[in-house]
N, C-alpha and C positions, 0 to 999 in steps of 0.2 A: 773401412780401413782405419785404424786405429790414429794414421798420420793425419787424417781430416781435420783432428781437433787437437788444438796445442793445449789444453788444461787435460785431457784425457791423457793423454802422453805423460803431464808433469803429474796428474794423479797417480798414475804407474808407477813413475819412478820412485814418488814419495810412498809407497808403499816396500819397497827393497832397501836394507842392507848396505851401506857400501857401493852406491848407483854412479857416484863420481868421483871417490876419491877411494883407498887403499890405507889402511892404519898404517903399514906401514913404507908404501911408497911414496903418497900423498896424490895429486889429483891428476888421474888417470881416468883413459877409455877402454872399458872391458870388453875383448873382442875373445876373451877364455871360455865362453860359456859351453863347448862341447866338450872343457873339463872339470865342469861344475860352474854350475847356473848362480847367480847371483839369488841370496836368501830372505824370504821375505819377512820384515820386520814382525810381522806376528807369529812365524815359527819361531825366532829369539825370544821372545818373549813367551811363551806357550813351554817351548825347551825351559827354560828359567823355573817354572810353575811346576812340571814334573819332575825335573831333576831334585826338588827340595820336598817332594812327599815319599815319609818312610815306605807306606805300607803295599802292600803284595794284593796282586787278585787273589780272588778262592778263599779270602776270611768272613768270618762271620762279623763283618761289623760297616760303616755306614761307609770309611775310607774304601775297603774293597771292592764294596758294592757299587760305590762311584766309578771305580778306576774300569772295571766290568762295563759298566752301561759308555764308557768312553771307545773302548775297544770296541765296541758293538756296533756302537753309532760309525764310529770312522768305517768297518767294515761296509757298513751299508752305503755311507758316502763314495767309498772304492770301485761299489758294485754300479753306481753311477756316474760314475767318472769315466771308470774302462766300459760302460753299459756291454755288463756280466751278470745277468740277472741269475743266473746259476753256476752253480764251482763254487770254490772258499777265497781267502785271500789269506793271508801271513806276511808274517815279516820276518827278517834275517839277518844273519853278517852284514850282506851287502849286496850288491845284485848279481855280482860275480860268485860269490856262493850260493843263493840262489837258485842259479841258471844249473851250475853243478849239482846241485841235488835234485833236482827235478829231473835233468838228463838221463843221471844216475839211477834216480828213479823206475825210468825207464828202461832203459836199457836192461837194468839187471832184472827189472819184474817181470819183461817178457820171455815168452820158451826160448830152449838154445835155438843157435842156428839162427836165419836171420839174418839183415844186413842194416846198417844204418848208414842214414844220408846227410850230408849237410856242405856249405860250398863254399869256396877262398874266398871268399867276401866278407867272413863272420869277424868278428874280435874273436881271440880268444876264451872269451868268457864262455861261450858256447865250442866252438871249433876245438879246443882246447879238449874241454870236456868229454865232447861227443868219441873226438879221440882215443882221450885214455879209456873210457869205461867199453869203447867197442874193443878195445885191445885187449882188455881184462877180460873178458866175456868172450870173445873169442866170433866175436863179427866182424865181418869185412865192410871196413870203410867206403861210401861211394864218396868221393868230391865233385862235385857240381863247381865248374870252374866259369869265373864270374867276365866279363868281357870288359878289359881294359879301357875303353874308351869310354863306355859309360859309368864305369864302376859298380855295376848291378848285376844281379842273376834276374830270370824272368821264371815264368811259371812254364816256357818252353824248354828251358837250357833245365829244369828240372823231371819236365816228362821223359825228358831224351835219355835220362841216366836210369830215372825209378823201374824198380822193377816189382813183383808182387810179392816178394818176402821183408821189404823190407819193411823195420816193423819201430824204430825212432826216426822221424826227422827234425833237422832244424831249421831256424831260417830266421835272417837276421833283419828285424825292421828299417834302420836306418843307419848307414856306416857313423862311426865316428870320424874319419879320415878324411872322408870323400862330402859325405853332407845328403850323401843318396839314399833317396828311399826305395825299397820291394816292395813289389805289388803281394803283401802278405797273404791277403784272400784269395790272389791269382793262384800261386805258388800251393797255397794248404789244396785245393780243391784237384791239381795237377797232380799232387801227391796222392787223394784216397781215391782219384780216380783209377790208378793203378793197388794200391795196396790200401784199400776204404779203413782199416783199422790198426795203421799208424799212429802211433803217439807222435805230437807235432807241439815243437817249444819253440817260443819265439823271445827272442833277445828286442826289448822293446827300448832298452836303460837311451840310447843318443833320440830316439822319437817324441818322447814321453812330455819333452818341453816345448814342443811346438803343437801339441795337441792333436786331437783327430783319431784318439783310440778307441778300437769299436771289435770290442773283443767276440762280442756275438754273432759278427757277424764272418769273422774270420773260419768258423770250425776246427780250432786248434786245441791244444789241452793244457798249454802251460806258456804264462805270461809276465815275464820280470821285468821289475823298473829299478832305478838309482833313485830316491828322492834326493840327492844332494844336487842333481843333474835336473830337476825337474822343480826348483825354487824353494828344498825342505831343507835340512842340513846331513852333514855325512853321520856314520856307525848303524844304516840300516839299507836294508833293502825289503821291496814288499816282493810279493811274487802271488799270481792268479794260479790255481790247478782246476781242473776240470775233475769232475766227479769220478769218470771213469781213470783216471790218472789217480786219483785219490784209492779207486779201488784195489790196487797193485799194493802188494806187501810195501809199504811207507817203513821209514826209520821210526819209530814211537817209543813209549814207553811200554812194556808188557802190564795187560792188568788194564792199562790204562783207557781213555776214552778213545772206541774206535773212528778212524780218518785223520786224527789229530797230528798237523805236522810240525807245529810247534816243541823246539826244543826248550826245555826250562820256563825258568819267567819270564815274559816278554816285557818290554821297557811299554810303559803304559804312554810315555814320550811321543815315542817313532811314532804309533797310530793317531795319534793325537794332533801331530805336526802336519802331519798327509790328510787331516781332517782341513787343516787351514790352508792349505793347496788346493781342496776339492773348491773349498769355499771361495777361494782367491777366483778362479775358473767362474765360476759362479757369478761372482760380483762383477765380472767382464762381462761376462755374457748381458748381465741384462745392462752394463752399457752401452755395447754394439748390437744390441736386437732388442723387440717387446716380446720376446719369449716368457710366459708363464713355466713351463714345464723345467724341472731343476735340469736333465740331460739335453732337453733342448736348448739350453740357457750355456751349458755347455761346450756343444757342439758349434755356438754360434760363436762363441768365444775362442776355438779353435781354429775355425772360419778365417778370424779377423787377424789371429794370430800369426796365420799363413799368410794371408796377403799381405798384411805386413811387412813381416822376414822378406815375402818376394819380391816387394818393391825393394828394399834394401839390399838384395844380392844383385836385382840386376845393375840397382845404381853401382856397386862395387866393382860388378863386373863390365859395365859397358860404358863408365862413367858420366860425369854432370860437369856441362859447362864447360870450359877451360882444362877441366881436370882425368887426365886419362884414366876410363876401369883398367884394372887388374888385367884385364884377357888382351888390353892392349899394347901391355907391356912389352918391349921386345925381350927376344927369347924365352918367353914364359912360357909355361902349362900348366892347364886348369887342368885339375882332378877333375872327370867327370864329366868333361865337357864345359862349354859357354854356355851354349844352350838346353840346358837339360829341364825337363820339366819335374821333374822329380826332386830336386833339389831343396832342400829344409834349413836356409838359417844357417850355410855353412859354404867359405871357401877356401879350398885349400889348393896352394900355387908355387912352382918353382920358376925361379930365372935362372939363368943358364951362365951370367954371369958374374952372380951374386949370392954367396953361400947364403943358403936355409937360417944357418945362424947368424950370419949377421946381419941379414934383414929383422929378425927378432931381436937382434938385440938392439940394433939403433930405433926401430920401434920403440922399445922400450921405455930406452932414453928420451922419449918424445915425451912419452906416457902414453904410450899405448901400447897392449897388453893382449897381446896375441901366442903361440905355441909351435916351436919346431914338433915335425912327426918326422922321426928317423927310423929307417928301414930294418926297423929287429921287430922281437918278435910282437909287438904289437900293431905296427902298422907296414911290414916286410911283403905281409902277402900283396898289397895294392902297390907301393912302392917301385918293388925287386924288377915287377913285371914291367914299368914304362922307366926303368933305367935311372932310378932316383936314389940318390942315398937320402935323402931330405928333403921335405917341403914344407912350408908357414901355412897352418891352420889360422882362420880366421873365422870364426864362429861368435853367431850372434844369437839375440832373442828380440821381443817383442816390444824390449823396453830401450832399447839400441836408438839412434833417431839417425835421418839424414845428414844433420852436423856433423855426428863423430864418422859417419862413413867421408864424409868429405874432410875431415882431418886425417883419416888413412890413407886416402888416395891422395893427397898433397904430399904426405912424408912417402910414400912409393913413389912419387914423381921423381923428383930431390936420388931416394936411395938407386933407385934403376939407373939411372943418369941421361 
């Protein structure tokens, strides 16, 4: 556990961005990170380096040739990251376009007729999606409706709906709302056990920074992330397809190199930044383990990164010492549950007699730096159903420590009354 050792914690820290204070708040505790992770001092730096080289891939001269074998190298580092030893990788607008073209993908590559699946649980970055393009296309929507009290679908609430036409699903790795993760591999395998040759996208962007991505072993065919969410910076997103997802008539250029899902020039940047995110992983890994192997180096670093985050949510939630968790507040509720095992790095909570906003704002005033989720359309579907117009997200990472959660639950002491 990463909390064993206070220089491994301060090495952490000193390796991000903006760990304790705000350019322009000034010194704060960042409890934002489910909308957008704190970034690590060598993507700024890295950014800095690409942003100030003219030239383009695909020339003949030493600049291009370089910018090529960067793109290359990051893909293969991706491929070990998400341990995807096959499919491609790219990058995009963002991971909400993405998820959209990939859908879209899908849905429109397959015969008519058909149905597509996907459940109230999603963002709409997928749900959204899956939506419009089954509406264009002229397939009937299934909703696999998600159970309120824990805020998850299962791979049962998804057998119970699938039937053997349908021929897109989705499924959403980890709410941003709630903090809950899907049993992904549960969920894919319930799907082709009924329809074996479903296209299956997974909305990975609130997962991606708590680590534990293991796309091979899912059997899904498309896999998107946020790096701005994941310690890179924003104007990109990467996104995984699988070969046979690749196979389906793609958006391309005519003429052009076939599977190619690249639009235009790619920012030789984006790949570049997500290479020092692979490496970030990396360079933890072999703090918290003697792992030789670069994806078990990984994985052990993901490991550490969970138990981490879980000591610090239950501390939030059950509190230390003198000082009440969150779940003991009166009148509250936990999204999700108290005790949810599933849980990643994330709480989000109302009182009943204490507006969503003004608990964030005098937060604030503290310095600390947490997020209303109001019941439209991006956090309505979890919301609407347990009677919430509002709740405080309070979202963490790895590099978060027990002090700043015991300075939250001091000012919720004071705020609840």
């Amino acid at each position: 556990m990463i909390t064993e050792s206070k220089t491994l914690t301060d090495t952490i820290r000193g390796k991000f961005a903006h760990v304790e204070s705000c350019p322009f708040q000034g010194p704060r505790i960042f409890f934002e990170n489910a909308g957008g992770a704190l970034t690590l001092k060598s993507v700024v730096e890295t950014s800095g380096i690409y942003a100030a080289i003219p030239d383009n891939q695909g020339r003949d001269n030493p600049a291009a040739h370089a910018l090529v074998d960067v793109i290359k190298n990051s893909k293969a580092q991706m491929a070990i990251f998400f341990n995807a030893p096959e499919g491609q990788f790219f990058v995009g607008e963002s991971g909400t376009e993405l998820t959209f073209r990939l859908i879209r993908t899908a849905v429109m590559g397959t015969s008519k007729g058909g149905q597509i699946i996907g459940s109230s649980v999603e963002h709409p970055a997928s749900r959204s999606a899956a939506q419009h393009w089954a509406e264009l296309a002229g397939k009937p929507y299934i909703n696999v409706v998600h159970d309120d009290a824990t805020g998850q679908v299962t791979p049962t609430t998804y057998a119970a709906a699938m039937t053997p036409d349908v021929q897109v699903a989705t499924i959403l790795h980890t709410s941003p709302v709630t903090g809950i993760a899907n049993d992904v591999a549960g969920i894919a395998a319930a799907i082709r056990t009924v329809a074996p040759e479903a296209y299956i996208i997974v909305d990975g962007i609130q997962h991606a920074s708590h680590g534990r991505i293991d796309i091979a072993s899912y059997n899904i065919d498309g896999y998107v992330v946020s790096p701005y969410k994941v310690f890179s910076r924003h104007g990109y997103g990467v996104a995984w397809a699988s070969d046979r997802l690749t196979a389906l008539p793609i958006e391309t250029l005519r003429n052009g190199p076939a599977g190619n899902w690249e639009m235009g020039t790619r920012d030789t940047g984006a790949y570049a930044t997500f290479t020092d995110v692979v490496q970030y992983f990396d360079w933890l890994g072999c703090e918290v383990s003697d792992e030789i192997d670069p994806r078990k180096r990984i994985e052990a670093a993901g490991a550490a990164i969970h138990a981490h985050e879980k000591m610090l949510t239950d501390v939030m939630l059950n509190g230390d010492g003198n000082l009440p968790g969150l779940a003991d507040l009166p009148g509250v509720t936990i999204l999700g549950g108290r005790d949810n095992p599933d849980r990643e790095g994330l709480v989000c909570f109302a009182l009943d007699h204490v507006d969503a906003v003004e608990i964030v704002g005098q937060l604030n005033v503290q310095g600390i730096r947490t997020h209303i989720r109001r019941a439209d359309h991006y956090s309505g579907n979890i919301l609407t159903p347990l009677g919430l117009q509002a709740a405080v997200r309070v979202s963490l990472c790895h590099y978060n420590t027990l002090d700043e959660v015991r300075s939250l639950l001091a000012a919720m002491k004071d705020i609840s009354g």
